[in-house]
Phi, psi and omega in degrees: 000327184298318169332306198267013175279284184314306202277341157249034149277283181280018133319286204288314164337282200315295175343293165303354186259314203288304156354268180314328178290330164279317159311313176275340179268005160275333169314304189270341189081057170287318185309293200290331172289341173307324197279319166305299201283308197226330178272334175298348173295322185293300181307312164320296189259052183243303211276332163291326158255035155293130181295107190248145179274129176276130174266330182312326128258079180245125185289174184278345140317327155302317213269144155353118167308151159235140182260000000 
């Protein structure tokens, strides 16, 4: 019985921390300035400087039927 004491006690522990830990990054918006600050910066300058095909000259003859 002391076994299943202990072991839901530090059950209860984790529970509380993964809690607090969750609380403080929705309190503050820690997710959106992480996603604002540091990952939309990144995807800019990974996705702006990709080597892109111009389609304005590509003749019109080319391009793809539509059905």
């Amino acid at each position: 019985m002391k076994a299943i004491g202990k072991f839901f006690f530090k059950l209860l522990k984790f529970a509380a921390i993964v809690y607090a830990i969750l609380f403080a990054v929705f309190y503050w918006d820690l997710d959106g300035k992480f996603l604002y600050y540091i990952w939309e910066p990144l995807m800019i300058k990974r996705f702006d400087n990709m080597k892109r095909a111009d389609n304005t000259m590509t003749p019109y003859s080319m391009k793809d039927p539509v059905e």
